[in-house]
C-alpha positions as CSV (number, residue, x, y, z in Angstrom):
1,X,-37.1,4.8,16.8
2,X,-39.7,2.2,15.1
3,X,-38.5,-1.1,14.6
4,X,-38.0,-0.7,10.8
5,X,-34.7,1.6,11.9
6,X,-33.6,-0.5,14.5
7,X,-34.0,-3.2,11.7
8,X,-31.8,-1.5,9.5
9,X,-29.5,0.0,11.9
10,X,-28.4,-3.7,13.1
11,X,-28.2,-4.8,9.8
12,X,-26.0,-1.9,9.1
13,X,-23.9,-2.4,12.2
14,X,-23.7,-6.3,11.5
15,X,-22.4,-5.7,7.3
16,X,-20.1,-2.9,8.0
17,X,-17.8,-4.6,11.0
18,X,-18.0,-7.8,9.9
19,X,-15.3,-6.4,7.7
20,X,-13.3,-5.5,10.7
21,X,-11.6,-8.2,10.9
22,X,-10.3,-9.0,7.4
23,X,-9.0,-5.7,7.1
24,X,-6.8,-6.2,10.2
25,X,-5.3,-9.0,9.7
26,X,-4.8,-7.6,6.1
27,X,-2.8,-4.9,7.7
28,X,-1.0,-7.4,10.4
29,X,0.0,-10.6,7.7
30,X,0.0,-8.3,4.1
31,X,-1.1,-11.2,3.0
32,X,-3.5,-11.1,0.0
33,X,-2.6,-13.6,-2.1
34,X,-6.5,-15.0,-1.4
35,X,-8.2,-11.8,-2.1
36,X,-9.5,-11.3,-5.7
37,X,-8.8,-7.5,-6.4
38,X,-11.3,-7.2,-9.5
39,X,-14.1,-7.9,-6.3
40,X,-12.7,-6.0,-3.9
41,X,-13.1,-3.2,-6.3
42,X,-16.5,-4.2,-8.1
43,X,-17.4,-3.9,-3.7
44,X,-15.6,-0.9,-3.0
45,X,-17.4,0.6,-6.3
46,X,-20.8,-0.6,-5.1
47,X,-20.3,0.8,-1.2
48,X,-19.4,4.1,-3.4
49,X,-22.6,4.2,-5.1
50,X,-24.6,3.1,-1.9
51,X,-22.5,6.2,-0.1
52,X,-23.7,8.6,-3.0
53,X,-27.1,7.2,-2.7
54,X,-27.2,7.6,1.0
55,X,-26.4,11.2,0.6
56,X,-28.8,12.3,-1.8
57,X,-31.8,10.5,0.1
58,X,-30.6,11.7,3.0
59,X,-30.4,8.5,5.3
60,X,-27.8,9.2,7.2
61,X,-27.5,5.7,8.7
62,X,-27.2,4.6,5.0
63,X,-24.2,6.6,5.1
64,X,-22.1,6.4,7.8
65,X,-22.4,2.3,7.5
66,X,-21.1,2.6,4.1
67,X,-18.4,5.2,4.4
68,X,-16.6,2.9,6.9
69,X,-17.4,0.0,4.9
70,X,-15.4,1.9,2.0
71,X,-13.2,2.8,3.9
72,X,-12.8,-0.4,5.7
73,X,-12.9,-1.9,1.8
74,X,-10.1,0.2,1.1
75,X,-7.7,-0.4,3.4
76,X,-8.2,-4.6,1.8
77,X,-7.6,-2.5,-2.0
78,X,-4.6,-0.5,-0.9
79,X,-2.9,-3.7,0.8
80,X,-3.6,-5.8,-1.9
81,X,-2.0,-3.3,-4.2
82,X,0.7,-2.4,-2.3
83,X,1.8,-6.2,-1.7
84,X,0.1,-8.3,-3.7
């Protein structure tokens, strides 16, 4: 592994779970009043088209980071809409 992927695998490790934590405390308070829900979209949209892009260049660590960070991103969208 050169040090270009280990580069971009820790980046990938450190952008995806940093969102571990907001989600679950999300889940634990359903409290959202402080999240904007036009930018949790505009993100969950973006991680989307990162995903997409992942898969048609083939990088698979490009995709696996993003499709739990969209899936992490939705669990924040689905709260938010659910409860407010």
């Amino acid at each position: 592994m050169s040090s270009v992927e280990l580069i971009g695998g820790a980046a990938a490790l450190l952008t995806t779970f940093c969102w571990v934590p907001q989600a679950l405390r999300t889940i634990r308070l359903r409290d959202t009043r402080a999240i904007s829900l036009p930018a949790q979209l505009a993100f969950a949209a973006g991680l989307a088209l990162w995903l997409v892009y992942g898969v048609l260049i083939a990088s698979w660590p490009l995709v696996l980071a993003n499709a739990v960070s969209l899936a992490l991103a939705s669990v924040i969208v689905a709260t938010k809409l659910r409860f407010g």
